[in-house]
N, C-alpha and C positions, 0 to 999 in steps of 0.2 A: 288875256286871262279871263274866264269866266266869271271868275270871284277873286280877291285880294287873298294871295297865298299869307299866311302870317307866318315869319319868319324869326326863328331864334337865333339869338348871336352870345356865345359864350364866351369869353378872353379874358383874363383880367386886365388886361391894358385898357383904361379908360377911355385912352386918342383912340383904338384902333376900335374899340365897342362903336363909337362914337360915328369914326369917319365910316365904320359899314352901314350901322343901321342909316345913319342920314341917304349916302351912297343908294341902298337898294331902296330906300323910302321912295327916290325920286326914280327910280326904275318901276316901279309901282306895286312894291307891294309891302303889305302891314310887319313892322321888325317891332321885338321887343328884345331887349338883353339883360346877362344875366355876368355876374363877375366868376361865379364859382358852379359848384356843384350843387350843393344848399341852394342856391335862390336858382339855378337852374329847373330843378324840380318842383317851387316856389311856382316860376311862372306853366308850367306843364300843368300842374293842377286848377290852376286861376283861368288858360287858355286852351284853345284850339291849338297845335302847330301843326303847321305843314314840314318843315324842314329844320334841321337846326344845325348850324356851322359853329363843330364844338372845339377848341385851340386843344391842342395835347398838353400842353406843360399849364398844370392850373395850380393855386397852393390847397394845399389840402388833399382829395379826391383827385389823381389825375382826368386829363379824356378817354384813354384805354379805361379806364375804370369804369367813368360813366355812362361811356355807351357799353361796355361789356352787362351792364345794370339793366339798361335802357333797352338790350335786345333781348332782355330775358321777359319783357312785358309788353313790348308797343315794336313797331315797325316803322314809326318816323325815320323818314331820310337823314342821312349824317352825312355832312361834309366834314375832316378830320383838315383840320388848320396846324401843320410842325413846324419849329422851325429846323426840328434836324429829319434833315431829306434826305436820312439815310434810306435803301432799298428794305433792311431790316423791320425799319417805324413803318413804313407804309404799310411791309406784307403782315404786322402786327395788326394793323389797324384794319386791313380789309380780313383778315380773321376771325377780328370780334364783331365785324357786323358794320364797320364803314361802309356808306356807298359810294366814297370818291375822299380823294384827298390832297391837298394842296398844300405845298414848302412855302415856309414863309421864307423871304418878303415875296408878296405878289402882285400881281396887278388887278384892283378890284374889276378891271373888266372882266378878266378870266374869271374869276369867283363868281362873277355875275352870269357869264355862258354856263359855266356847269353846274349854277344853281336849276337854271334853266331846262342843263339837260336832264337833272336827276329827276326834278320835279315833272317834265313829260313823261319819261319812262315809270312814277312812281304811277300816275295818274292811269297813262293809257295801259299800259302792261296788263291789267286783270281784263280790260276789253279785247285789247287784240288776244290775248293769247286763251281765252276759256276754251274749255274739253265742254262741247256742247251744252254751253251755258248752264252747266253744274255748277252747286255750290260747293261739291267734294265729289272727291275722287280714288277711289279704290286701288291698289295694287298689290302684290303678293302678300294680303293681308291687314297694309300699313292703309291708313286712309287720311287724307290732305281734305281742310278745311281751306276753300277758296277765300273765305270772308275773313277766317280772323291769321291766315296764313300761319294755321298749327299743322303737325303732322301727328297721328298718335299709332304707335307701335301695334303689331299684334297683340303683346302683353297689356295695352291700355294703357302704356308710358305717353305723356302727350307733351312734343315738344315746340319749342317757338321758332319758327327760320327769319332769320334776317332776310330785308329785302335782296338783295343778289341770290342767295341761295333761294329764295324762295322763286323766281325767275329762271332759274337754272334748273329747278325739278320741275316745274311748268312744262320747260322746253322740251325735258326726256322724257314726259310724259304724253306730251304731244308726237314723240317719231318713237315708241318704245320698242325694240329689239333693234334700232338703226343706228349706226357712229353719227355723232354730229361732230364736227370739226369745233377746233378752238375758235379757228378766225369766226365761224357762224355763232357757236355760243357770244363769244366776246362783241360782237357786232348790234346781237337784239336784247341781250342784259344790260351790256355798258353804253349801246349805240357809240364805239368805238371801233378804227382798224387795228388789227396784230401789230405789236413792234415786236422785236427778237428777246425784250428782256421782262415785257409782262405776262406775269405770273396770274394777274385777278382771277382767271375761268379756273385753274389751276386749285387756287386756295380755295373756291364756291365747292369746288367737288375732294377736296379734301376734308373740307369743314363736314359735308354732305355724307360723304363715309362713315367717317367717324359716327354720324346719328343714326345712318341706315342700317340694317343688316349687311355683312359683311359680303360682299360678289354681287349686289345687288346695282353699281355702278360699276362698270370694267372699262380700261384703257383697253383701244380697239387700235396697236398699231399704226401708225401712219394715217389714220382716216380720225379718232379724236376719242370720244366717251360715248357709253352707250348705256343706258337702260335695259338690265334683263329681267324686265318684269313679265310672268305668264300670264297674266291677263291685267288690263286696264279699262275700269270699268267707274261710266260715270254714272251718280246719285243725283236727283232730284229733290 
C-alpha cells in the first residue's frame, strides 16, 4: 500500500469490533471502530476513511439505513457484514450502494481478500477507466462529474451514484451503442467470474434505470446491456 488505508469497523459486538480492528491492524492498515450509527458518523467527521465494514443488524439506525444515508453524500467503499445470508439481504444491500457483502460467521482471512479487493478497484478504477482524461462527460444531455461521481440530468437534477454503479456507467460510456456482456461488466466492476445465481451487474443497471432517462440503457438479447446514447462527448 502506498499509504495506510484507514479503516472503519461498525458492529456492535465489542469481541468482533475488537478481533477485526487488531486482525487488519496487523495486516497493515489504520482501523478505528464505531458500535452504532451516531458514533459511526462521530468518526467520519473526526477522519479520513477509506472503507468501512458496516454489520447490518445494529440497535437503533440499522446498516441498510446507514449506508442508504451514506450514498446519498460520499462514495466510501462498504463492506455489508449479515448474519442472515439470505439472497434477499444481500440483493438489498447491493441496491443501496454496498460494494461487497459478507454472511456472518466468517473467516477474517476472507474479509481481509475483499477488503483488499474493493479497496484496488476503489483506487484504480477512475485511472484505468477515464474517457480521455476528462473530468466530465457529456451524454444525450445528462453530464457525469468524474471527481465527485454525480450525474446531473438535462433538467439540472444532480444525483449521487454509488461506487458500482458509478463503474458501470463508466464502462457504457467507454463502448456506447455496443452490448457489453454480464460476465465483462461483472469481471472489471466487481473483478469477479459469473456464477449462475449472481445478480450484482443486474441490480447496477436496474438502480442505473431508475436515475437515467427511460431506453437510455437497453437489454440487448443474449449479448448483455448497452448504452444508447447519440453522442458522448468528453469536457475539459
Amino acid at each position: 500500500m502506498s499509504k495506510q488505508d484507514h479503516l472503519l469497523i461498525v458492529d456492535d459486538d465489542p469481541e468482533i469490533r475488537q478481533l477485526l480492528a487488531d486482525y487488519l491492524r496487523d495486516a497493515g492498515y489504520q482501523t478505528s471502530t464505531a458500535c452504532d450509527g451516531k458514533e459511526m458518523r462521530r468518526r467520519l467527521e473526526l477522519n479520513v476513511i477509506d472503507l468501512i465494514v458496516l454489520d447490518l443488524m445494529l440497535p437503533g439506525e440499522d446498516g441498510l439505513s446507514l449506508c442508504r444515508d451514506l450514498r446519498a453524500t460520499s462514495n466510501i467503499p462498504v463492506i455489508m457484514l449479515t448474519a442472515r445470508g439470505s439472497l434477499i439481504d444481500r440483493i438489498v444491500g447491493l441496491e443501496i450502494g454496498a460494494d461487497d457483502y459478507l454472511p456472518k460467521p466468517f473467516d477474517p482471512r476472507e474479509l481481509l481478500v475483499r477488503i483488499k479487493v474493493v479497496l484496488r478497484r476503489a483506487q484504480s478504477f477512475p485511472e484505468r477507466a477515464r474517457i480521455d482524461e476528462a473530468p466530465s462527460v457529456r451524454f444525450d444531455g445528462w453530464l457525469l462529474d468524474t471527481r465527485t461521481r454525480q450525474v446531473t440530468s438535462p433538467a439540472g437534477v444532480t444525483l449521487a451514484l454509488g461506487g458500482s454503479d458509478y463503474r458501470v456507467l463508466r464502462l457504457l460510456l467507454q463502448h456506447p451503442n455496443r452490448p457489453l456482456s454480464r460476465d465483462f461488466l461483472l469481471n472489471h466492476v466487481f473483478d469477479k467470474d459469473s456464477t449462475p445465481f449472481d445478480r450484482s451487474i443486474d441490480v447496477c443497471i436496474s438502480r442505473l434505470r431508475q436515475q437515467l432517462q427511460p431506453g437510455l440503457i437497453k437489454t440487448v438479447r443474449n449479448e448483455g446491456y448497452m448504452l444508447t446514447a447519440a453522442d458522448v462527448v468528453s469536457e475539459s
